[in-house]
N, C-alpha and C positions, 0 to 999 in steps of 0.2 A: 204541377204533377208531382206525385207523392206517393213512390213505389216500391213496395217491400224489398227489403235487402237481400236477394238469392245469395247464394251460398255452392263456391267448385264442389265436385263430389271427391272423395280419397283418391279415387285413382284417377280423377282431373290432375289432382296434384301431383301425383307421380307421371303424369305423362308431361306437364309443365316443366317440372324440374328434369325430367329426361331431354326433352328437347332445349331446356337453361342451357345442359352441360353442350348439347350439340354447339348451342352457340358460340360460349366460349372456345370450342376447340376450331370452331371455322374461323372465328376471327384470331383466336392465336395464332392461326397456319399464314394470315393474311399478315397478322405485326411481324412476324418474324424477322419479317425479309427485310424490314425499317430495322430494325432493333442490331441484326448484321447487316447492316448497310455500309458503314466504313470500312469492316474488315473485309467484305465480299470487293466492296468496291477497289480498293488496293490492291488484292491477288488478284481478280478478274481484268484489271486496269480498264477499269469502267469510264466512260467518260458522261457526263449530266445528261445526255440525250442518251444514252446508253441505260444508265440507270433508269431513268423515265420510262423507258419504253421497257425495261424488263417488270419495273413494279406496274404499269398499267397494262401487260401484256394477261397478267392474272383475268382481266376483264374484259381479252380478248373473245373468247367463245362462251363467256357468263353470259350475258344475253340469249344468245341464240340454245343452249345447254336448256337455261332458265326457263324459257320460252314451251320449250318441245318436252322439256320432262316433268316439270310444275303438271304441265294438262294430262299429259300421262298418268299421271299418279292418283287423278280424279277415275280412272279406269282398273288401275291393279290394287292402289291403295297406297298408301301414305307409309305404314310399315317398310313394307320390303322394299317403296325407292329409296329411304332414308336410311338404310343399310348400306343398299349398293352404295349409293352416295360418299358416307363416310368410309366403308372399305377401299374408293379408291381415292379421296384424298391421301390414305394414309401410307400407302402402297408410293403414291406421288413421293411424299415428304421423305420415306425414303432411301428412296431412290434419288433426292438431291445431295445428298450424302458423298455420292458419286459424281459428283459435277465438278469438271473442272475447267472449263470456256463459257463467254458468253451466249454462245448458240444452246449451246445444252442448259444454262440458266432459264431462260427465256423460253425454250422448250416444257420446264417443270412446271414454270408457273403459268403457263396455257392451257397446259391440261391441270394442275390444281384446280385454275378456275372455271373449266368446263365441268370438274365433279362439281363445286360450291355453287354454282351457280342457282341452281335450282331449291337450294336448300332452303332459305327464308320462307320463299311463298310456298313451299311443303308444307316447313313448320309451320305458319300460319294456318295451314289447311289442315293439319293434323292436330291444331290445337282449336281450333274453332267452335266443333262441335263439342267438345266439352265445357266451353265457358256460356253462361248465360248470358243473353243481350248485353245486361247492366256490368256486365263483370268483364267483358273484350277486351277494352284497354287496359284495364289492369292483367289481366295474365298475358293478351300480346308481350306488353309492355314488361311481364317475367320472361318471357321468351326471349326476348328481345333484349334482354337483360344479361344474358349469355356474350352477347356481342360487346359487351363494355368491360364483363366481368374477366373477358379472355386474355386480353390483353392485360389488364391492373393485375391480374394473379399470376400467369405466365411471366411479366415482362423482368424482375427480379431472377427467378430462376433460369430463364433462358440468357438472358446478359450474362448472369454468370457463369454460363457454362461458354458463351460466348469468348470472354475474356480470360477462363484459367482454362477450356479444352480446345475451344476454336468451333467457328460460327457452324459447321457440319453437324457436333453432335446434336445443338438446337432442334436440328430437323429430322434428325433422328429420335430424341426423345418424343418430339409431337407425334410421328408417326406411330409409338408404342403406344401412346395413349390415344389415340384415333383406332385403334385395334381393339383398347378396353372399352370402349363405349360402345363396339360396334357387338360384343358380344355380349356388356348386359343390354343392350336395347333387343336383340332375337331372344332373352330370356323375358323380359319386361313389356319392351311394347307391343302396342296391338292397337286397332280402329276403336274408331265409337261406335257403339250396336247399330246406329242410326244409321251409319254411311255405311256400314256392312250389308244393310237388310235397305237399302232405298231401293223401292220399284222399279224393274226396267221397261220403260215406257217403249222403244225404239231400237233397232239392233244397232250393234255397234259400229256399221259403215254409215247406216245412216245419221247416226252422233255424230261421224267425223265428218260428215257433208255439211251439217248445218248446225255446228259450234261453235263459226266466225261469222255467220250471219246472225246467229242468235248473240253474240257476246261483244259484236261490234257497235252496235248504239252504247253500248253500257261503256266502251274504252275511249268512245267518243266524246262523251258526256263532258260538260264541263266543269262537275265535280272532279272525275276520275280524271281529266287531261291538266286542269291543275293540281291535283291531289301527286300526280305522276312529277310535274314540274317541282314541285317539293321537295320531293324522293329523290331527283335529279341532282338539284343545290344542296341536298341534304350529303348525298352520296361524294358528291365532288371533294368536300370538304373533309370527309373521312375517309377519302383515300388522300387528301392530301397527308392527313394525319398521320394514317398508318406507313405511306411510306417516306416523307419527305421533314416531316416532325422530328424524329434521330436526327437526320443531317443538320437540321437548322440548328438545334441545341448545340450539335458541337463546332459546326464550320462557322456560324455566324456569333454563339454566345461563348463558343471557346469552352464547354464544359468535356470532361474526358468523359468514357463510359464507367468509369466504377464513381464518378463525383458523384455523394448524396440528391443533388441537386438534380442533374439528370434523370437520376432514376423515379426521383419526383415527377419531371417531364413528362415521360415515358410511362408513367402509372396514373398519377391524380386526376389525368382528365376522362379516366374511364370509372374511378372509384366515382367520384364527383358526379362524371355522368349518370353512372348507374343508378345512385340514389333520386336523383333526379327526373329518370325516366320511369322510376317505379312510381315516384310521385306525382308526377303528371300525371300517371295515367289512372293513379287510384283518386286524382280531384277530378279529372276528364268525367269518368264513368258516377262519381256521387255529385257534380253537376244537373250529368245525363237523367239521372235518378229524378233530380228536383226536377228539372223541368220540361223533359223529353225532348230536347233541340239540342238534333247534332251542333250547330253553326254554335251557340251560347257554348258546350261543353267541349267541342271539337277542335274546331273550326277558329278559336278567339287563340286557346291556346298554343296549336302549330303556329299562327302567325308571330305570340309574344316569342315561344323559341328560336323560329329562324330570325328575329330582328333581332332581338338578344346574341346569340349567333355571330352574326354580321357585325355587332358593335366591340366584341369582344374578342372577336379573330383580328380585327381592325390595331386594337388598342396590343394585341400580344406582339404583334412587329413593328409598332411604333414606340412602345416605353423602353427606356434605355437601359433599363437593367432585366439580368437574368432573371434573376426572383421577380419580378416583374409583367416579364414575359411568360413562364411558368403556371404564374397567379391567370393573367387571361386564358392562354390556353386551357386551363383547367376549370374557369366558368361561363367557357364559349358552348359547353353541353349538345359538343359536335352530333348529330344521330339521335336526339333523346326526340326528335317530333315523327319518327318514322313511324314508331308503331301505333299511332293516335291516327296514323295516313293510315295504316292498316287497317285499322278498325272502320275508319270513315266508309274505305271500300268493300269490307267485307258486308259491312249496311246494306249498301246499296247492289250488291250483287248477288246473284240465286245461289244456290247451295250449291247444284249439280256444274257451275260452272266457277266456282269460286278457284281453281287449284289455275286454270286457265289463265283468266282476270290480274291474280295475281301475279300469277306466273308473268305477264307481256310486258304488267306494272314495271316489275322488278327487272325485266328484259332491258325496260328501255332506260328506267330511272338510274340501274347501273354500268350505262355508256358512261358515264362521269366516270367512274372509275378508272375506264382505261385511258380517258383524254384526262382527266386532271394531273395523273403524274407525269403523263409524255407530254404537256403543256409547260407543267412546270419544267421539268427536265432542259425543254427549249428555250424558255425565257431566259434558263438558269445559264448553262449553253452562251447564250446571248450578249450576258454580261460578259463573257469573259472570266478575270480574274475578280472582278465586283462581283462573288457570288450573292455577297449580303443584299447587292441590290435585286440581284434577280431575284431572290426566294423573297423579300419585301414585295416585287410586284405582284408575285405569284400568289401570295397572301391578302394582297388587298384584291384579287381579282375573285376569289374566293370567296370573301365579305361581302361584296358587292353581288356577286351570284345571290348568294342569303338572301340581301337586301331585298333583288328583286323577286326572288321565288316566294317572301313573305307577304308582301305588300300586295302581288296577283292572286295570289290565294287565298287572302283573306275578299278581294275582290271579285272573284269568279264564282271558288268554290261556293257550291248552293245543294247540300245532300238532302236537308229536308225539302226544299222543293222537288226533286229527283222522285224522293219518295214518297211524296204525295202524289205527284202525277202517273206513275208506271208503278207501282206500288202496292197499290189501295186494294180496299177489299180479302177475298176468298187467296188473293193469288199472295198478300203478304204474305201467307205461312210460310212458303218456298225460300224467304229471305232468311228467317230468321235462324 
């Protein structure tokens, strides 16, 4: 198969690069709280299970947020939730400003992560209809691109404001710039004509009766329920990243926060990512192109990332030196297979139900978030004064999640099958 190369339209592009920026700023709001991790933990007199459970507390009501406002947004529109959305992360951040115990810590980032929570599979649903079939991966895959480029650009400036004003203003600066996005996006964005003007087939009680009966074979599937386990192992690992990554550089490699080296830490594995995830997803989609098989374009390469993944998270807490460990974290390419899972499911799911789908995806895939840091936290906890040894277990528990959510997935997952059998015919269009 041999299929003319489509082409985003201009203001594809500008809604791509609006929702870039969304990315970056949700997952800045997420590094942060790593990036102050020492200093917070210090004044707060945090203890490892303390810390744990405040950085996975962020993923406390992400889920259930995720869940109930993703589907929502298939009803008002993608716009005005992605507004609310970002006005009250920012309003969050701050208002950490003001924190000065761990209740009130743990408090912020619960409700932080009940705004975020919904924000991906928005994005995804508000970029959708503007990218052509052949072209998903590659602009998810910009979208998504937000979430690596947050942190690598943030984490410079906010450290330093960390260490010569102290960890507060951090959270104060995210917040002013969570404010400017929120008011070029009411000057700038707007739906696709497509999803503005779709037929209403059914009133809207009766949508809400039979939205989980219609959308439940599709979350059952065992595309989508591996495609989710993915997402799962995929998420685990970057939240272990975002909040447990600072600690490990300094408590276990002894680097300070202004050492060059660190800030390499802290930055290279999202630059690194990000090109990576742009690349996948532009070989994903001119795969797609040659041969029309999800499995060959999709499907081969989630697997190569998460074992890659897994071998290189492995190798960054076993080599004995910092540049070292640095070097794997930075081509362990944490997160670069999520939006290739996006894509898989936005395939295989209707139009009118895609914010939903996504939305439960993204519900369940990031419970990882709130148990990987309170896991590690415990492990860490555990050891005692061997912190080295706990954040080591915690890291190959990690790898090994990878290992197995690669190996199933390339094993289960079957989206052209999927789409051949519930698919076919008059009723494709509605996919596409």
């Amino acid at each position: 198969m041999n299929a003319a190369r489509t082409h985003i339209s201009p203001y594809g592009w500008v809604m791509i690069f609006m929702l870039l920026g969304l990315g970056a700023i949700n997952f800045a709001d997420k590094a942060v709280l790593g990036l102050a991790a020492m200093p917070i933990i210090r004044e707060l007199h945090l203890s490892p299970t303390q810390y744990g459970l405040v950085s996975g507390s962020f993923f406390l009501l992400f889920a259930l947020s995720s869940v109930v406002v993703t589907a929502w947004s298939d009803r008002i529109g993608t716009q005005r939730v992605l507004a609310l959305l970002a006005t009250s992360w920012a309003i969050v951040q701050v208002a950490t400003v003001f924190v000065f115990s761990f209740l009130a810590l743990l408090l912020t980032r619960v409700l932080l992560g009940a705004g975020e929570g919904p924000s991906y599979g928005t994005s995804v649903s508000a970029a959708t209809p503007w990218l052509p079939a052949d072209r998903r991966a590659f602009g998810l895959g910009l979208v998504t691109f937000g979430s690596v480029v947050g942190p690598a650009l943030f984490a410079p400036p906010l450290t330093f404001l960390i260490v010569v004003v102290g960890w507060r203003s951090a959270f104060a600066l995210l917040g002013g710039i969570g404010l400017l996005w929120v008011l070029m996006w009411l000057l700038i964005g707007r739906e696709h004509p497509a999803a503005r003007h779709m037929p209403v087939t059914e009133t809207q009680e009766e949508h809400s009766r039979t939205r989980w009966s219609e959308i439940r074979p599709i979350l059952f599937s065992r595309t989508v329920l591996f495609s989710t386990l993915a997402a799962f192992v995929s998420y685990w690992a970057v939240a272990l990243y975002l909040s447990w990554n600072p600690v490990y550089l300094v408590s276990v490699r002894h680097l300070r926060l202004s050492d060059p080296l660190y800030l390499a830490g802290v930055t290279l594995p999202y630059v690194v990512g990000g090109i990576a995830l742009i690349a996948s997803g532009a070989f994903a989609d001119r795969v797609f192109r040659r041969t029309g098989s999800h499995r060959r374009s999709y499907v081969f390469p989630v697997t190569a990332l998460l074992i890659m993944s897994a071998l290189c998270l492995y190798l960054a807490v076993s080599v004995p030196s910092a540049p070292g460990s640095v070097l794997f974290f930075t081509l362990a390419f944490i997160g670069v297979a999520v939006p290739i899972l996006s894509t898989i499911i936005t395939a295989v799911t209707p139009v009118a139900h895609r914010g939903a789908v996504l939305g439960t995806v993204v519900a369940v895939s990031t419970l990882s978030g709130f148990i990987s840091p309170l896991v590690t936290g415990l492990i860490t906890q555990a050891a005692g004064k061997n912190v080295a040894s706990g954040l080591y277990h915690s890291y190959q528990l990690a790898s090994l999640l990878l290992l197995i959510g690669g190996v199933t997935f390339l094993a289960f997952a079957r989206p052209d099958e999927q789409l051949a059998e519930k698919f076919s015919g008059a009723t494709a269009q509605i996919y596409s």
